[in-house]
mmCIF file of the N, C-alpha and C atoms, coordinates in Angstrom:
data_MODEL
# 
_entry.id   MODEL 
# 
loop_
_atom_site.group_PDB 
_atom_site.id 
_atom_site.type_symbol 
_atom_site.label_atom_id 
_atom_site.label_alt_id 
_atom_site.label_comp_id 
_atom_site.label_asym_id 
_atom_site.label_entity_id 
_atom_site.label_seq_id 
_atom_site.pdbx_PDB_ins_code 
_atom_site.Cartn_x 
_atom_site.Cartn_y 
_atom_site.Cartn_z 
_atom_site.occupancy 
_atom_site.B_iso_or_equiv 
_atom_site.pdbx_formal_charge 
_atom_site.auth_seq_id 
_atom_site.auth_comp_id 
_atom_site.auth_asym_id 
_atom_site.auth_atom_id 
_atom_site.pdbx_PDB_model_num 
ATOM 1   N N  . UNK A 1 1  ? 0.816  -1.199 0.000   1.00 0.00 ? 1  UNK A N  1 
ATOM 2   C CA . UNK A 1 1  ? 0.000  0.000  0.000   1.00 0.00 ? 1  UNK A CA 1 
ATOM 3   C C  . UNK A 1 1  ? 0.858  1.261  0.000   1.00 0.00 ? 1  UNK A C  1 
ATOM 4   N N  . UNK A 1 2  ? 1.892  1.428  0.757   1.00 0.00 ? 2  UNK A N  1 
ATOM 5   C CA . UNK A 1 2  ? 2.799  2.356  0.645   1.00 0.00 ? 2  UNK A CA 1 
ATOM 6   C C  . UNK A 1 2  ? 3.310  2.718  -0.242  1.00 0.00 ? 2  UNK A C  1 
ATOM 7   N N  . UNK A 1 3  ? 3.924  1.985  -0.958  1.00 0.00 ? 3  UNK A N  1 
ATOM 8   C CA . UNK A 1 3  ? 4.593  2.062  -2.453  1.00 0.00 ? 3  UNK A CA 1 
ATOM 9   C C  . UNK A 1 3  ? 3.323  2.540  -3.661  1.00 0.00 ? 3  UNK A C  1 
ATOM 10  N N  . UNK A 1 4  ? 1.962  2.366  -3.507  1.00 0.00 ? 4  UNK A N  1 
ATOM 11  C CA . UNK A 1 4  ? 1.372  2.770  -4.212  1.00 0.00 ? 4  UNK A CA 1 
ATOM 12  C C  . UNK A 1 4  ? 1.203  4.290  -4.187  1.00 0.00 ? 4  UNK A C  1 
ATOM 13  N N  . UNK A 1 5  ? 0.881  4.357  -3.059  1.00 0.00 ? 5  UNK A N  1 
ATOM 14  C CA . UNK A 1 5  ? 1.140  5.975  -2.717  1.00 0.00 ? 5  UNK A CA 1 
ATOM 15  C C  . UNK A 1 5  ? 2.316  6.702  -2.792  1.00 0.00 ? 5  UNK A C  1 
ATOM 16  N N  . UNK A 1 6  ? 3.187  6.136  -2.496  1.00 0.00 ? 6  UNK A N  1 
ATOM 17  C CA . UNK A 1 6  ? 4.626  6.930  -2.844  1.00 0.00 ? 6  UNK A CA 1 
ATOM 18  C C  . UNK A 1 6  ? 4.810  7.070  -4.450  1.00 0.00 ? 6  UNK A C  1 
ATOM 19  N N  . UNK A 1 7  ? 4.563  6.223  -5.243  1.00 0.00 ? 7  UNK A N  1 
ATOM 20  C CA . UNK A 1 7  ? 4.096  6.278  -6.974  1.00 0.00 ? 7  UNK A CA 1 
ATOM 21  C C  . UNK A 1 7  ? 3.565  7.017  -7.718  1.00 0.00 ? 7  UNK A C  1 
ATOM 22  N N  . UNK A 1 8  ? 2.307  7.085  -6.884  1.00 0.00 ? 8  UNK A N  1 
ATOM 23  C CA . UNK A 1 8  ? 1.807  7.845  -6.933  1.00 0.00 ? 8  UNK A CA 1 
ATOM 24  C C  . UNK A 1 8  ? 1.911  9.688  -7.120  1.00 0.00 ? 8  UNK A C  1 
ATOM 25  N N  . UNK A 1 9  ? 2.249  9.713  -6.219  1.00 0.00 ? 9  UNK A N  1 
ATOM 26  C CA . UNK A 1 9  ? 2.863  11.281 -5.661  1.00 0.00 ? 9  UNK A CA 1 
ATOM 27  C C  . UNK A 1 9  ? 3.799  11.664 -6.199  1.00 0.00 ? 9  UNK A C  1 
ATOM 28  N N  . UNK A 1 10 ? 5.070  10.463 -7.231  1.00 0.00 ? 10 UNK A N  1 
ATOM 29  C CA . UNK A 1 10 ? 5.931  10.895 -7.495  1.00 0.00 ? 10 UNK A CA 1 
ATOM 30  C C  . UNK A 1 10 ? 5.309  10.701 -9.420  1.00 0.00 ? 10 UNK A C  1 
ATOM 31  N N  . UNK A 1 11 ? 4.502  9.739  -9.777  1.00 0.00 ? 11 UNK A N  1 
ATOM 32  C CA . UNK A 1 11 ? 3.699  9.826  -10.858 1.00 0.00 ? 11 UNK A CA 1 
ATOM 33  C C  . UNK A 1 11 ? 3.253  11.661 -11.070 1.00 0.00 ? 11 UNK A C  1 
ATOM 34  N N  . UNK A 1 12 ? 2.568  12.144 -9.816  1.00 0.00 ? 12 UNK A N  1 
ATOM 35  C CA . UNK A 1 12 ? 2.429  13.817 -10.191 1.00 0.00 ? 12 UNK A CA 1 
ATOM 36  C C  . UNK A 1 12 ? 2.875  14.505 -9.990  1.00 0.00 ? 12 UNK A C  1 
ATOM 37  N N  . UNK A 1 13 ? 4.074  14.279 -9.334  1.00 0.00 ? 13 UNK A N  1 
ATOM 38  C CA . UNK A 1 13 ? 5.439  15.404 -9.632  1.00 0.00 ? 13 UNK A CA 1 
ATOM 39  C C  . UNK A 1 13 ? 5.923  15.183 -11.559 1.00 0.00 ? 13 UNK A C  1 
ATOM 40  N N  . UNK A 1 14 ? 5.922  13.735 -11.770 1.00 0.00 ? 14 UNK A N  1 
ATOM 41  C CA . UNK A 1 14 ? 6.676  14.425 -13.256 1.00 0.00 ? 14 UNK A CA 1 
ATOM 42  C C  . UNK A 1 14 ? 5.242  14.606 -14.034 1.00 0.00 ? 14 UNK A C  1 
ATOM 43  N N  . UNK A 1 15 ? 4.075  14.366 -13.620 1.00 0.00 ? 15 UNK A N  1 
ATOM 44  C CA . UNK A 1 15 ? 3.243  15.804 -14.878 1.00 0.00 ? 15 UNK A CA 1 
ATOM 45  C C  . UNK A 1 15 ? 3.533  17.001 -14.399 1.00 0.00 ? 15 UNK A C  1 
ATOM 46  N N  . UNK A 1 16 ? 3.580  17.071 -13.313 1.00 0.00 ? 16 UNK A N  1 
ATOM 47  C CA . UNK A 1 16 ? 3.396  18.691 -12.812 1.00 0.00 ? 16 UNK A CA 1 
ATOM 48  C C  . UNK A 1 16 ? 5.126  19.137 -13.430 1.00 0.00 ? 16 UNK A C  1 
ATOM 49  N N  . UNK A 1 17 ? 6.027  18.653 -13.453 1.00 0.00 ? 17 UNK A N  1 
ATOM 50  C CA . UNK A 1 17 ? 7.383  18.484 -14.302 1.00 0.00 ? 17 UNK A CA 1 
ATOM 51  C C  . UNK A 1 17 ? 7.151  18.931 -15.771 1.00 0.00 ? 17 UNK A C  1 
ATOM 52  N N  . UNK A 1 18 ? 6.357  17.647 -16.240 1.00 0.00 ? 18 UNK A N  1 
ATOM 53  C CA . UNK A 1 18 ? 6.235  18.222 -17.739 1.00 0.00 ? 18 UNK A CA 1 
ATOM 54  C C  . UNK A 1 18 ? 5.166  19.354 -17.944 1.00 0.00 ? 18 UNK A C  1 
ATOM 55  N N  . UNK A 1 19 ? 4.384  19.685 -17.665 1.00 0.00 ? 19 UNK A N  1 
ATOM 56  C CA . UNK A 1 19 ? 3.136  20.974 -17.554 1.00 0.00 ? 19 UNK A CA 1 
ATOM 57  C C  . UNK A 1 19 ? 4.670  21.801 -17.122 1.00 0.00 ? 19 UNK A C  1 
ATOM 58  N N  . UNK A 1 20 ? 5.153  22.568 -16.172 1.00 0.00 ? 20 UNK A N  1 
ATOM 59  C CA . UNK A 1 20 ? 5.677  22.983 -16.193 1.00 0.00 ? 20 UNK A CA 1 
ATOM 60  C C  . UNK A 1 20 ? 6.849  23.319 -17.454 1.00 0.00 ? 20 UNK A C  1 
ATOM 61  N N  . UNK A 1 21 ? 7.418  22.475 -18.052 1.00 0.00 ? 21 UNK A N  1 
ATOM 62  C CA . UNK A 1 21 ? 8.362  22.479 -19.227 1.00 0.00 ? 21 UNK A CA 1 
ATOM 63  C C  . UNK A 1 21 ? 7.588  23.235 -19.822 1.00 0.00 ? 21 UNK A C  1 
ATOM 64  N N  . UNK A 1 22 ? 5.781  22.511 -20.592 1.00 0.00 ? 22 UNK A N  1 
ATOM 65  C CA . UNK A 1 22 ? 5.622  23.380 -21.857 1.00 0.00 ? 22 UNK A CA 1 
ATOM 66  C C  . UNK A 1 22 ? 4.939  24.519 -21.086 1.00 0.00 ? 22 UNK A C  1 
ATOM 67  N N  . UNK A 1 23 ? 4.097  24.982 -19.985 1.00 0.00 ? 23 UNK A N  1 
ATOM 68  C CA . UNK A 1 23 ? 3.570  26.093 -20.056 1.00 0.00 ? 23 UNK A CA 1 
ATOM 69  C C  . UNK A 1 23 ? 4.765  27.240 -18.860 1.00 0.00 ? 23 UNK A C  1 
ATOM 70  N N  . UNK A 1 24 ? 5.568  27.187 -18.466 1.00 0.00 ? 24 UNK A N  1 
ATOM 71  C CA . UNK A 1 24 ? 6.236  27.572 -17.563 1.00 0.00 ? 24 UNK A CA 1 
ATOM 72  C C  . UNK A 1 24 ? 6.963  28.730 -18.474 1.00 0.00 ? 24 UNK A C  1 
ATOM 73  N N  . UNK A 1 25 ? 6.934  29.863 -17.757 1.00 0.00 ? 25 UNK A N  1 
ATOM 74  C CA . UNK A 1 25 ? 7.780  31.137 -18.428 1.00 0.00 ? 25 UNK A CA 1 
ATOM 75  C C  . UNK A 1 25 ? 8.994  31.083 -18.549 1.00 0.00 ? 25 UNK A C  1 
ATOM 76  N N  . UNK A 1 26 ? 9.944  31.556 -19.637 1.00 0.00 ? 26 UNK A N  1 
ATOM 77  C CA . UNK A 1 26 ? 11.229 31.606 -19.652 1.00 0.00 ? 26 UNK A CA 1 
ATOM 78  C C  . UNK A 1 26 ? 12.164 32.172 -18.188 1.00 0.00 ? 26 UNK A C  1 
ATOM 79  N N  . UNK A 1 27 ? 11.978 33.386 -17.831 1.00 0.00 ? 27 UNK A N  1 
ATOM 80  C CA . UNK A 1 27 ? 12.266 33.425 -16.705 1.00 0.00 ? 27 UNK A CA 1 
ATOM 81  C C  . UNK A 1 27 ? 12.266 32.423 -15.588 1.00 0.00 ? 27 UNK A C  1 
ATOM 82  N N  . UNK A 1 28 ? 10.935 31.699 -15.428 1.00 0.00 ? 28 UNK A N  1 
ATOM 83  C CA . UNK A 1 28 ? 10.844 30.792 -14.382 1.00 0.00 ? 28 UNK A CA 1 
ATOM 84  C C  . UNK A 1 28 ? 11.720 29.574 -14.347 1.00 0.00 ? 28 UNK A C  1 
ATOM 85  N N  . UNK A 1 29 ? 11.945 28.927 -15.510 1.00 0.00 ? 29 UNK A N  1 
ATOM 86  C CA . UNK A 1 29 ? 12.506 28.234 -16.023 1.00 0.00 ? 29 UNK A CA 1 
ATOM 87  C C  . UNK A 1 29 ? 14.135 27.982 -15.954 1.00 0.00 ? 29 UNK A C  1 
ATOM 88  N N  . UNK A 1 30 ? 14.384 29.014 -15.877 1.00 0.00 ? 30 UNK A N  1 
ATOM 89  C CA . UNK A 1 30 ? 15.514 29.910 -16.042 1.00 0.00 ? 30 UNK A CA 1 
ATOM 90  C C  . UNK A 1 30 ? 16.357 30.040 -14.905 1.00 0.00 ? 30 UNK A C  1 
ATOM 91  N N  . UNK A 1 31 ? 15.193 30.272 -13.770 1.00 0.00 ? 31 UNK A N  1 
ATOM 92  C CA . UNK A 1 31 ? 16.023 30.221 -12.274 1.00 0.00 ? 31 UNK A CA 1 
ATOM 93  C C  . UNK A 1 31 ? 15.409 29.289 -11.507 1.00 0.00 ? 31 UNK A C  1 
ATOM 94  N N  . UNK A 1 32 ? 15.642 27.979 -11.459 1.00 0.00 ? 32 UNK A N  1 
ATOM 95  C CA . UNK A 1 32 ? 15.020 26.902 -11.425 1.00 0.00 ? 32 UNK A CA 1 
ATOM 96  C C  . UNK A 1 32 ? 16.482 26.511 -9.965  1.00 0.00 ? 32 UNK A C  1 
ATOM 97  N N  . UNK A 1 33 ? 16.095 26.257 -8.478  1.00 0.00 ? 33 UNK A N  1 
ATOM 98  C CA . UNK A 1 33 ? 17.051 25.737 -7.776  1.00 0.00 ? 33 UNK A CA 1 
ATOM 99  C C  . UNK A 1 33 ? 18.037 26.306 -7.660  1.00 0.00 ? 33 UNK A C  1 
ATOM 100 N N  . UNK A 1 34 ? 18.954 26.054 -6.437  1.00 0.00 ? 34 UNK A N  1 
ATOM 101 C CA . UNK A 1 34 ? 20.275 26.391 -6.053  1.00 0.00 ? 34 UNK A CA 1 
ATOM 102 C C  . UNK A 1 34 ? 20.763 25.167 -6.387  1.00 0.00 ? 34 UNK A C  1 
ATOM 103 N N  . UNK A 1 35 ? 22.052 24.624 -6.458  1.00 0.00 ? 35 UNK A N  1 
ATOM 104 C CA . UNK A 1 35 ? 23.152 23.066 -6.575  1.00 0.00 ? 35 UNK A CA 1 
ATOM 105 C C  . UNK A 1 35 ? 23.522 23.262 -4.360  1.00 0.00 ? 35 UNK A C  1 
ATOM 106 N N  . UNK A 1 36 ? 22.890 21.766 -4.247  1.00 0.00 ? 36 UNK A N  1 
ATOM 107 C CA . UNK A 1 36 ? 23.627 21.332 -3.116  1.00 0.00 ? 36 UNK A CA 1 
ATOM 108 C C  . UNK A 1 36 ? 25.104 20.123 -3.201  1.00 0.00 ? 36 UNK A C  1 
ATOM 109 N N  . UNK A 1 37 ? 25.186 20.121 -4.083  1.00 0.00 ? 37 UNK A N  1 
ATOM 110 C CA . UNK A 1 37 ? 26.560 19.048 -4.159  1.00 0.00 ? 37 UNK A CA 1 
ATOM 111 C C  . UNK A 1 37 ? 27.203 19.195 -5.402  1.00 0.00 ? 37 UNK A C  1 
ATOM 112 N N  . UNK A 1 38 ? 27.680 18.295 -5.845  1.00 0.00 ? 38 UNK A N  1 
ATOM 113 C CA . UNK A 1 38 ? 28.707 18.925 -6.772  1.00 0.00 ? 38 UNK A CA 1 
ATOM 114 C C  . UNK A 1 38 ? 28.164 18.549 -8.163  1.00 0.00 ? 38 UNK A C  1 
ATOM 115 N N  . UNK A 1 39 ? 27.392 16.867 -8.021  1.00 0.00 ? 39 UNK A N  1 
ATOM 116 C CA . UNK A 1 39 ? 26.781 17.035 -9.102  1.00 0.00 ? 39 UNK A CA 1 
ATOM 117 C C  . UNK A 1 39 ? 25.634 17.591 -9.668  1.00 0.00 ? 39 UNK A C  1 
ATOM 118 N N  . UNK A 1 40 ? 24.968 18.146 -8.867  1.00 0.00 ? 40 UNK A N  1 
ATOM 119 C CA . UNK A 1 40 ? 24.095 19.038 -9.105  1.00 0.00 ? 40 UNK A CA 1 
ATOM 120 C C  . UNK A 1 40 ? 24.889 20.649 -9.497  1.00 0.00 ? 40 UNK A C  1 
ATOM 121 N N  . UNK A 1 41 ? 25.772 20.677 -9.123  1.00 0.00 ? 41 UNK A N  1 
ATOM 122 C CA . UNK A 1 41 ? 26.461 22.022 -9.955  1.00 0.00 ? 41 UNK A CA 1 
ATOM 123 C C  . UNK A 1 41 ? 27.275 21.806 -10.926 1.00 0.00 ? 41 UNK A C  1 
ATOM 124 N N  . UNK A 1 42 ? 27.902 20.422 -11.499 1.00 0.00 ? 42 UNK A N  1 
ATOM 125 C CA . UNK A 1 42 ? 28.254 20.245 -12.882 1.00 0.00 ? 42 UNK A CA 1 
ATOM 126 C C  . UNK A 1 42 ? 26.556 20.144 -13.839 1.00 0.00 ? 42 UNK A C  1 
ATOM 127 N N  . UNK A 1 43 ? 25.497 19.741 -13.052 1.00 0.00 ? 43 UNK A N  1 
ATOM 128 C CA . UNK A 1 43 ? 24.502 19.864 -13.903 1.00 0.00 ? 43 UNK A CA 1 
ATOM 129 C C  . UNK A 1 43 ? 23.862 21.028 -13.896 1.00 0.00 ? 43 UNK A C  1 
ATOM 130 N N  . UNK A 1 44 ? 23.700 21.718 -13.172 1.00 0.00 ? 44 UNK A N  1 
ATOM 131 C CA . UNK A 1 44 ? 23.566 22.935 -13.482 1.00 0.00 ? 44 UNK A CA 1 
ATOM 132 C C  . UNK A 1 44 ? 24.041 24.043 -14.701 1.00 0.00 ? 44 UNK A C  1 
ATOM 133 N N  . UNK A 1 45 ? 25.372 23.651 -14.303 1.00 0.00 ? 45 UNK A N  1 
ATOM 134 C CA . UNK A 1 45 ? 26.137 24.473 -15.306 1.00 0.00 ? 45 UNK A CA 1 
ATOM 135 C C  . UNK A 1 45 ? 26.025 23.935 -16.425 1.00 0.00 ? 45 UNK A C  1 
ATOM 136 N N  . UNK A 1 46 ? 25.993 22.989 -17.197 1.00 0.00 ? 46 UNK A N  1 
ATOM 137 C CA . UNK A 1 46 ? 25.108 22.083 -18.284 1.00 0.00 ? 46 UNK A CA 1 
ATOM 138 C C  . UNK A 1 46 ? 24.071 22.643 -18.663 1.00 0.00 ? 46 UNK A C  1 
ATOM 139 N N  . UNK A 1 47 ? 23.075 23.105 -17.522 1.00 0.00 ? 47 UNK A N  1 
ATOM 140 C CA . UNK A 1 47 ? 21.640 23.193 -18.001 1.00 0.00 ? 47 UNK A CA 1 
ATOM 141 C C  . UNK A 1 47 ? 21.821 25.335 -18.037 1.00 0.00 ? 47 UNK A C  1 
ATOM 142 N N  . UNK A 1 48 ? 22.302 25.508 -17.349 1.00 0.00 ? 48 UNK A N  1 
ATOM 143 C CA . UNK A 1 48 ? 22.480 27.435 -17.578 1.00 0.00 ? 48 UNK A CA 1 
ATOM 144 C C  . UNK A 1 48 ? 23.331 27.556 -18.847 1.00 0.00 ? 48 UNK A C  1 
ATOM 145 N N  . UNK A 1 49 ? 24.121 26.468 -19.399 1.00 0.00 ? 49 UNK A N  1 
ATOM 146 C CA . UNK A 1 49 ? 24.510 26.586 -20.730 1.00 0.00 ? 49 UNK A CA 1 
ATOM 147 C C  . UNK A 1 49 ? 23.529 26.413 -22.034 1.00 0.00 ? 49 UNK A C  1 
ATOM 148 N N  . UNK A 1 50 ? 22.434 25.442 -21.743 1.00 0.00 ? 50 UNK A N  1 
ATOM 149 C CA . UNK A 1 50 ? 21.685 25.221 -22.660 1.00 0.00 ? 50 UNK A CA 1 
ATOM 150 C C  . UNK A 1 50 ? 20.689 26.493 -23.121 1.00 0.00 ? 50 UNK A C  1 
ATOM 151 N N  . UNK A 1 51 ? 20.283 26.464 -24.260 1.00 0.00 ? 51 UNK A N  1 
ATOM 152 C CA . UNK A 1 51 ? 19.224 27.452 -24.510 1.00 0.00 ? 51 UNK A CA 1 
ATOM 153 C C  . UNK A 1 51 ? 17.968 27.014 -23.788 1.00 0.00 ? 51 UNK A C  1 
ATOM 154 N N  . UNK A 1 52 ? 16.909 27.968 -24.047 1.00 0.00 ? 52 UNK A N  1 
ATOM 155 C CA . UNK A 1 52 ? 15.795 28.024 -23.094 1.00 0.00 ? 52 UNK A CA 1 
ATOM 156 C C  . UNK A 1 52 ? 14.389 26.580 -23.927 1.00 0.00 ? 52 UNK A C  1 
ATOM 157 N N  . UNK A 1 53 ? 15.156 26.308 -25.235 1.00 0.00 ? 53 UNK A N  1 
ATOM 158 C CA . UNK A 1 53 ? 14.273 25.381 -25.793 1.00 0.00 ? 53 UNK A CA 1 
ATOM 159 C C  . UNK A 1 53 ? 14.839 24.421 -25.449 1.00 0.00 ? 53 UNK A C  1 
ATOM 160 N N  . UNK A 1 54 ? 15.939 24.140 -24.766 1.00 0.00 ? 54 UNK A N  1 
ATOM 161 C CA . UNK A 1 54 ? 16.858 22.845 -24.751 1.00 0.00 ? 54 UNK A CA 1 
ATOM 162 C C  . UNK A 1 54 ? 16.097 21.945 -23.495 1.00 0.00 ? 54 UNK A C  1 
ATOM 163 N N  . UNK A 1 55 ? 15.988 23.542 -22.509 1.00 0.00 ? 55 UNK A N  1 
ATOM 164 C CA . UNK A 1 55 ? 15.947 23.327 -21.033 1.00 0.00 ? 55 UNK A CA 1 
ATOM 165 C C  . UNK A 1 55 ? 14.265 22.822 -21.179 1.00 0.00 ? 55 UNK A C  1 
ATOM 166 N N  . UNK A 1 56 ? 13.560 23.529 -21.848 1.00 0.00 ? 56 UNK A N  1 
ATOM 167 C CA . UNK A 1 56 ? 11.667 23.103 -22.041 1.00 0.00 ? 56 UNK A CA 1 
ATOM 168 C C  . UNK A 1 56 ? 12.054 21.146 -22.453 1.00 0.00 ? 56 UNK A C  1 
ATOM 169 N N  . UNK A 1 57 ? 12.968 20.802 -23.197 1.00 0.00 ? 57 UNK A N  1 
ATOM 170 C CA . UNK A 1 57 ? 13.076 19.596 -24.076 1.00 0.00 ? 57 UNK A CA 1 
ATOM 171 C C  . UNK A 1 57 ? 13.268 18.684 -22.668 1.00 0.00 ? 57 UNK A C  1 
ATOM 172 N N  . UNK A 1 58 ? 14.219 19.467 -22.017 1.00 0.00 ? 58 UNK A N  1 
ATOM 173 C CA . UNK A 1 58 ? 15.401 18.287 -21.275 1.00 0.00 ? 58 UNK A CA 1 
ATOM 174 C C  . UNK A 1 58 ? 14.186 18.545 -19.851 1.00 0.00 ? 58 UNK A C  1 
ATOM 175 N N  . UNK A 1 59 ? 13.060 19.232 -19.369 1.00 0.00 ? 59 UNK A N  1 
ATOM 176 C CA . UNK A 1 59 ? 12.416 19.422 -18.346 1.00 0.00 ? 59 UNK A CA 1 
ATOM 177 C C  . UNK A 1 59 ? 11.725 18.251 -18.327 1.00 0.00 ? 59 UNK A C  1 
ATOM 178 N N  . UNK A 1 60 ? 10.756 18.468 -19.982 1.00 0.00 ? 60 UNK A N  1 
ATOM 179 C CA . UNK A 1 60 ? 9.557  17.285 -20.311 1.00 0.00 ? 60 UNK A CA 1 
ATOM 180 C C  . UNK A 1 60 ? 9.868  16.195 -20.411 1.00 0.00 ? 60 UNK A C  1 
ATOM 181 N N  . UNK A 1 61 ? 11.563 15.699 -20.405 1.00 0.00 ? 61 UNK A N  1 
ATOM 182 C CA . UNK A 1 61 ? 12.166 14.215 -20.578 1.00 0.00 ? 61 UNK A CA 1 
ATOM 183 C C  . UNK A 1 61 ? 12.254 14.060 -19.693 1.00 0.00 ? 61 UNK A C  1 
ATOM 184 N N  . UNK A 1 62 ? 12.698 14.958 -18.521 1.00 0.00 ? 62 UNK A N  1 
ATOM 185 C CA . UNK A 1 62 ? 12.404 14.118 -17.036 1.00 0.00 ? 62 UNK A CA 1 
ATOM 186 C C  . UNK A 1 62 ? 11.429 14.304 -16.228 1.00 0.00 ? 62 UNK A C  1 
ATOM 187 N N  . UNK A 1 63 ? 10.266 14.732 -16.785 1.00 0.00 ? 63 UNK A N  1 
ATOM 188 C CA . UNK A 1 63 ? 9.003  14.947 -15.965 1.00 0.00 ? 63 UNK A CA 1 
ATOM 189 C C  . UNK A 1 63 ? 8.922  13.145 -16.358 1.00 0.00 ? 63 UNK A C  1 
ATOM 190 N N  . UNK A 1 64 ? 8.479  12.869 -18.016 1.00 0.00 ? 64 UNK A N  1 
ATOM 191 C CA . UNK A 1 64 ? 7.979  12.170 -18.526 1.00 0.00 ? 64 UNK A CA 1 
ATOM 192 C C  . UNK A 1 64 ? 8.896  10.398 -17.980 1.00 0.00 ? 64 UNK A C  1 
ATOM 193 N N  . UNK A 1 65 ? 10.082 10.509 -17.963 1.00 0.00 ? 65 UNK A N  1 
ATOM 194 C CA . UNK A 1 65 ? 10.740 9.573  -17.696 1.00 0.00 ? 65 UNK A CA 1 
ATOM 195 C C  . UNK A 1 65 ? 10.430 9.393  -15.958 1.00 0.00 ? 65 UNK A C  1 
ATOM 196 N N  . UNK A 1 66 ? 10.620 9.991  -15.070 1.00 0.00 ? 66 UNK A N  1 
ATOM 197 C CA . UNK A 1 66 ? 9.720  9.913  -14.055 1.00 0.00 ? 66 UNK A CA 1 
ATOM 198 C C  . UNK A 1 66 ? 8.456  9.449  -13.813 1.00 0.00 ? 66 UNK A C  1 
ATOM 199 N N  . UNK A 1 67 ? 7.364  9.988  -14.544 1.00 0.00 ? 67 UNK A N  1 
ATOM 200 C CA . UNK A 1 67 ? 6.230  9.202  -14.720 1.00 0.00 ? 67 UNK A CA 1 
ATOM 201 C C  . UNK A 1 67 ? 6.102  7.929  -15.242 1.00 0.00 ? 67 UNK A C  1 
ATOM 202 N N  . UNK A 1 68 ? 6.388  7.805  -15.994 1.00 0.00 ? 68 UNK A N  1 
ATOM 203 C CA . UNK A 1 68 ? 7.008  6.591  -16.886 1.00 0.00 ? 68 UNK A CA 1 
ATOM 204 C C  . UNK A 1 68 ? 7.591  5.484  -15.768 1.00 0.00 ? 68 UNK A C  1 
ATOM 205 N N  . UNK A 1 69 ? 8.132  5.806  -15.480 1.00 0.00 ? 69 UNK A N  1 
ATOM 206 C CA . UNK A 1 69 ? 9.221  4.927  -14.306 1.00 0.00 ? 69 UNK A CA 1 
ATOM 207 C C  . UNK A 1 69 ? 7.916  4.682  -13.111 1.00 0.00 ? 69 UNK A C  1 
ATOM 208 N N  . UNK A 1 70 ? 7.773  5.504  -12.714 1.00 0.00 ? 70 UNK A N  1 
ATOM 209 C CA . UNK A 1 70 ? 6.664  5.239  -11.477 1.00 0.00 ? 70 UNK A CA 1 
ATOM 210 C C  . UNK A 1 70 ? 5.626  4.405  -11.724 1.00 0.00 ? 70 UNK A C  1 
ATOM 211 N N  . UNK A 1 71 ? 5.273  4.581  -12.751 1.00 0.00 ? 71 UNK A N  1 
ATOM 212 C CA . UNK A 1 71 ? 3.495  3.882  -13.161 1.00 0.00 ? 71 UNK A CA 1 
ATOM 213 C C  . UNK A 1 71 ? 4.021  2.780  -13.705 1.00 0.00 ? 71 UNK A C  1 
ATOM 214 N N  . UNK A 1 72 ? 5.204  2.309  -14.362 1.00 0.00 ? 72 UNK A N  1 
ATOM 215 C CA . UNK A 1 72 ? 5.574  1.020  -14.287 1.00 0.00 ? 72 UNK A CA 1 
ATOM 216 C C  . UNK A 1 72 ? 6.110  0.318  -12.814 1.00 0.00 ? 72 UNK A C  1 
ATOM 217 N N  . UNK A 1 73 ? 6.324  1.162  -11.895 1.00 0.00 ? 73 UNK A N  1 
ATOM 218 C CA . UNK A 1 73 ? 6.646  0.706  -10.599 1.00 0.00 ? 73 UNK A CA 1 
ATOM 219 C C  . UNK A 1 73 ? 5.290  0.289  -9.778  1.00 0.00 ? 73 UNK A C  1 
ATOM 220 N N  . UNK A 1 74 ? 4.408  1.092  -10.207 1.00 0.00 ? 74 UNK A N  1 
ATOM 221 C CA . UNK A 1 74 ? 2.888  0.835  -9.434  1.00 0.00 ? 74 UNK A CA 1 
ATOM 222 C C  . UNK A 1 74 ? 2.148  0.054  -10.090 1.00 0.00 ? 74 UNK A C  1 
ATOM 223 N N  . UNK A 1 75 ? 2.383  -0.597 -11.205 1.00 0.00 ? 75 UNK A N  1 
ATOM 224 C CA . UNK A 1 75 ? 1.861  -1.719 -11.979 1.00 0.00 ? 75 UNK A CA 1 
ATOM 225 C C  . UNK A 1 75 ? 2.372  -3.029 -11.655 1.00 0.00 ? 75 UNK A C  1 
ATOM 226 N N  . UNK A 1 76 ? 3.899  -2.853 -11.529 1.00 0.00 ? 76 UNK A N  1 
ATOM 227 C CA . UNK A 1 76 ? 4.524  -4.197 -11.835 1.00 0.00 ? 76 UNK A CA 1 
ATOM 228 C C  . UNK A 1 76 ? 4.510  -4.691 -10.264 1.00 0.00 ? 76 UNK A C  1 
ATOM 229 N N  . UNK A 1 77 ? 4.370  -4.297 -9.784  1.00 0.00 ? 77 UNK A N  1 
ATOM 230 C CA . UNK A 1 77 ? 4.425  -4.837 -7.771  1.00 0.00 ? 77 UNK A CA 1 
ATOM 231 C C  . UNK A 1 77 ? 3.374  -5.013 -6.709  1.00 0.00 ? 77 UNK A C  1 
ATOM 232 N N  . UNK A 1 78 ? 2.561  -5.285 -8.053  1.00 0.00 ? 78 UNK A N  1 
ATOM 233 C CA . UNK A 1 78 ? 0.827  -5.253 -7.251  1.00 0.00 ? 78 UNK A CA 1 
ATOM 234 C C  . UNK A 1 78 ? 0.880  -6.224 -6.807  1.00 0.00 ? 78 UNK A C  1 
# 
């Protein structure tokens, strides 16, 4: 039961992920997080390099791959 709910919740973080990519303002987009470790600041700097269509592309691939991942996690362990 737990795991369904945890799937869940993380199933609507990546729509609310991808909704965000396509309707989310450039600005918003733009200043997205601080980096707490290091790989989060080599990815950062990756993603403040990319253009602002790169960052909409590379948002909706991990909203979607997230969802994706979860709802096969809440299927396959019933």
């Amino acid at each position: 039961m737990g795991y369904k709910i945890f799937s869940i919740i993380f199933i609507l973080c990546g729509l609310f992920i991808m909704w965000f990519a396509i309707f989310g303002k450039k600005k918003e987009i733009k200043e997205i997080g601080i980096p707490t470790n290091f790989i989060d600041v080599i990815l950062m700097m990756i993603y403040k390099l990319l253009p602002s269509i790169f960052r909409k592309i590379l948002l909706f691939a991990l909203g979607l791959a997230i969802s994706i991942g979860f709802t096969y996690i809440l299927f396959k362990l019933r």
